[in-house]
C-alpha positions as CSV (number, residue, x, y, z in Angstrom):
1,X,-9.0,17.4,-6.3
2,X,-9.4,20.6,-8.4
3,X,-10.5,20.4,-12.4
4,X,-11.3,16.9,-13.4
5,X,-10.5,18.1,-16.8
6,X,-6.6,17.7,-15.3
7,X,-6.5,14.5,-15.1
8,X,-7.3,10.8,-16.8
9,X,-10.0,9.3,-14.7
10,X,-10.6,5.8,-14.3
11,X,-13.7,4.2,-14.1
12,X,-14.6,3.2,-10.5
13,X,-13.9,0.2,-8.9
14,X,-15.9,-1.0,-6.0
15,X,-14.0,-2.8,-3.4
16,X,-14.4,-4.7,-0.6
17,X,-11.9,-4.4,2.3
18,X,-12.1,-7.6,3.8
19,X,-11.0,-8.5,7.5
20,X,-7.4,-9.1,8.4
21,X,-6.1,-12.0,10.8
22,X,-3.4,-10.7,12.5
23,X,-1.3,-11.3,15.9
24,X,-0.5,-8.6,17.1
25,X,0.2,-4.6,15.7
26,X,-0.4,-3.8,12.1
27,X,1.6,-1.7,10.0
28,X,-0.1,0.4,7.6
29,X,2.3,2.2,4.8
30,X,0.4,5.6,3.9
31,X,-2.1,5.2,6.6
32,X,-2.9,8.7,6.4
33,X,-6.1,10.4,4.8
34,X,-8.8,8.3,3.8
35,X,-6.9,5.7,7.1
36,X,-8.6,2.6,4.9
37,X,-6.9,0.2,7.0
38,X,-7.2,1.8,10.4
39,X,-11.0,1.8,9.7
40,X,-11.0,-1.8,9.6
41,X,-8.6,-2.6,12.7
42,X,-8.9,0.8,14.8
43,X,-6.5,0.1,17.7
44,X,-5.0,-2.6,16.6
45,X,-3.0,-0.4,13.6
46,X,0.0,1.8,13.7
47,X,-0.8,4.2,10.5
48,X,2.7,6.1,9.8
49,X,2.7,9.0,6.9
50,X,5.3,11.1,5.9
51,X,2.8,13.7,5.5
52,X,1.3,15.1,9.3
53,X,-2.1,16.7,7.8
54,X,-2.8,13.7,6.2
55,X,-2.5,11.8,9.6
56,X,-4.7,14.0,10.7
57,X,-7.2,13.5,8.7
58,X,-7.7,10.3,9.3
59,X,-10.3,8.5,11.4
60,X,-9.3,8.4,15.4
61,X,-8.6,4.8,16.2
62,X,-4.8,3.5,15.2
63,X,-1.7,4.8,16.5
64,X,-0.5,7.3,14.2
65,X,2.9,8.3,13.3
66,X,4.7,10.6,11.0
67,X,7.4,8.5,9.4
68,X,9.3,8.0,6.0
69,X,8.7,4.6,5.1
70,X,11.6,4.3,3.4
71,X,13.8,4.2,6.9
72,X,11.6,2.7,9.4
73,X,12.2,3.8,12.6
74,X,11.1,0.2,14.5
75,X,12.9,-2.5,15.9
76,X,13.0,-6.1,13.5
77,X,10.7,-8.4,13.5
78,X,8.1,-5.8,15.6
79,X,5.3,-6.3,13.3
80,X,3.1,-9.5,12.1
81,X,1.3,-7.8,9.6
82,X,1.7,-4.6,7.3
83,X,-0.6,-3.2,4.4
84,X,-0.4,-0.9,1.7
85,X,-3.6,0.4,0.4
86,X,-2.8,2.3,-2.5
87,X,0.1,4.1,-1.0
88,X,3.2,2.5,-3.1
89,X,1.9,4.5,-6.2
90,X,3.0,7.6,-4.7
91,X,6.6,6.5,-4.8
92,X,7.8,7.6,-7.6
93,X,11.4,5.5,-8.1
94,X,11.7,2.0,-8.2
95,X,14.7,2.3,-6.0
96,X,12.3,4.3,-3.2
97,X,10.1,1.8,-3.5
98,X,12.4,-1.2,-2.9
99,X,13.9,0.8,0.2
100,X,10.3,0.7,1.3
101,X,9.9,-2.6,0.8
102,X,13.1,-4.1,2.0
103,X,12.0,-1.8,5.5
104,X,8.8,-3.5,5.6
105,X,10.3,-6.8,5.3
106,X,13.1,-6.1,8.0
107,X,10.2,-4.9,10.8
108,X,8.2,-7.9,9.9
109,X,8.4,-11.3,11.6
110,X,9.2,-14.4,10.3
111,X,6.1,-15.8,8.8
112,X,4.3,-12.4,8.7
113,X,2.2,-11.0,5.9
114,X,2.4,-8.0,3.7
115,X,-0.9,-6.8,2.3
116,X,-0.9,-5.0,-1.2
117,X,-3.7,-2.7,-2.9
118,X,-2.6,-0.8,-5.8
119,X,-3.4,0.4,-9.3
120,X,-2.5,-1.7,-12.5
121,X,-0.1,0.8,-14.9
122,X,1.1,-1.8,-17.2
123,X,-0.3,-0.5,-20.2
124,X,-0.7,3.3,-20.2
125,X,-4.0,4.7,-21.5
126,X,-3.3,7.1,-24.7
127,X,-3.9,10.1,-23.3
128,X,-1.8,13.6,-22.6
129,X,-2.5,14.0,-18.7
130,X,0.2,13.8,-17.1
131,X,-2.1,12.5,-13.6
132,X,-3.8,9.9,-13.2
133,X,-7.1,8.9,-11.1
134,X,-8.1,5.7,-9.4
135,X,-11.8,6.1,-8.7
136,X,-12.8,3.8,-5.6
137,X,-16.0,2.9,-4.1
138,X,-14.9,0.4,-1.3
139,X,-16.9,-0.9,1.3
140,X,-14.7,-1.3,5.1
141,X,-16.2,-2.5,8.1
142,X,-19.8,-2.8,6.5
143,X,-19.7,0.9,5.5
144,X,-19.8,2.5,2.5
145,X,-17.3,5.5,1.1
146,X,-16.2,6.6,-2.1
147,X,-12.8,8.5,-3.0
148,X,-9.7,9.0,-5.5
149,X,-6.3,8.3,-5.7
150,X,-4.2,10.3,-8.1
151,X,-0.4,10.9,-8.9
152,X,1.3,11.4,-11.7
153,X,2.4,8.3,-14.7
154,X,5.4,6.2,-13.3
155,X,8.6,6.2,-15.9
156,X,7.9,2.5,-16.3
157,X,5.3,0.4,-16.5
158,X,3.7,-0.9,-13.1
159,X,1.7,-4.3,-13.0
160,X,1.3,-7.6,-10.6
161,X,4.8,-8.7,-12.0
162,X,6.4,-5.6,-11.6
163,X,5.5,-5.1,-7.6
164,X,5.8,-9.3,-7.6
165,X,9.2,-9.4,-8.6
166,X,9.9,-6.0,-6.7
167,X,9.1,-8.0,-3.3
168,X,10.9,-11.0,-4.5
169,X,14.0,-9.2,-4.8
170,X,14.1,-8.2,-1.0
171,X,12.9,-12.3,0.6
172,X,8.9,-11.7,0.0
173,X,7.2,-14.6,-1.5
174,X,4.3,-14.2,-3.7
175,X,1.2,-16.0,-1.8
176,X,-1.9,-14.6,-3.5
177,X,-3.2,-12.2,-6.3
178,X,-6.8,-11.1,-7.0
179,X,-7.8,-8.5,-9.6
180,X,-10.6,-6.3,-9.6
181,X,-10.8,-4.2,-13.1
182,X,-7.4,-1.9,-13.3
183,X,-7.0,-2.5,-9.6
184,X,-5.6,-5.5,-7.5
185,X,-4.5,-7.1,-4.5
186,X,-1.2,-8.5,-4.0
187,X,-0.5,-11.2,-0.5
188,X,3.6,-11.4,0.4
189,X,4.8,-13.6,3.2
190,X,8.2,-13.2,4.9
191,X,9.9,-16.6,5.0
192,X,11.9,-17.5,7.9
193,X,14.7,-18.8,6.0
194,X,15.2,-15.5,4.3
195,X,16.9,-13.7,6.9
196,X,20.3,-14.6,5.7
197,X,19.3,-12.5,2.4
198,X,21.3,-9.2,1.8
199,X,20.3,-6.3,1.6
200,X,19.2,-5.0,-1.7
């Protein structure tokens, strides 16, 4: 990750990535590198990245496929159940964001689950890095691994209520928030009424 002196570094977090019930294929947003989510459900994921190596790099087991998230190229309603771990902080615009969003809600069925992990930005640290680092110890599938997340500081600031109303705007309902120090975990369920919704 190069000189630590380049970046501000938060203090770990130890999470634990609990099973997910799910009928059916999973989609995992950023399922690339460190494949968090395919480690859990192996075969039963389909991990897409917009970035090949990082597909590579991840553990055998899911599906993968190299895809922009922000135009997924799936069929609607394909999907019971899709995550992000830690992959919407990448995005850099709100507006690629909601495109990402509003895709994962189109592929998912009604009544399926979106499954949020991400980084709380909304109160900036004083400091003149211009990158940031999550520091994780999680703990998948009764095994133990440690790694970092880094990008650089969003324009605006990036909390619960930010992503919460972010998913609202495209039919998500807010089902479930748990926070873990400057991390947390965010549970969105596509209603079945909310197909007649627009697009944003």
């Amino acid at each position: 990750m190069g000189n630590e002196n380049q970046f501000y570094l938060f203090s770990p977090v130890a999470i634990e990535v609990k099973d997910l019930r799910s009928e059916g294929w999973i989609l995992d947003i950023g399922g690339g590198g460190e494949g968090v989510i395919g480690r859990l459900k192996s075969r039963d994921v389909v991990a897409i990245d917009c970035r090949r190596d990082e597909l590579e790099e991840a553990a055998v087991g899911p599906l993968k496929i190299v895809m922009d998230a922000r135009d997924l190229q799936f069929l609607d309603n394909t999907f019971s159940t899709a995550t992000a771990f830690f992959s919407l902080m990448y995005l850099k615009t709100r507006e690629d964001q909601q495109k990402v969003l509003h895709e994962v809600w189109r592929v998912l069925q009604p009544g399926g689950y979106l499954h949020v992990w991400d980084v709380d930005l909304s109160e900036r640290p004083e400091t003149d890095k211009e990158v940031y680092v999550v520091q994780l110890r999680y703990t998948v599938g009764g095994v133990k691994k440690e790694t970092g997340y880094g990008s650089q500081w969003p324009e605006e600031k990036r909390g619960i209520d930010y992503y919460v109303k972010l998913a609202e705007l495209v039919g998500f309902r807010h089902v479930q928030t748990e926070t873990n120090s400057h991390t947390f975990y965010l549970l969105f369920r596509k209603e079945a009424q909310a197909d007649t919704l627009s697009n944003p």
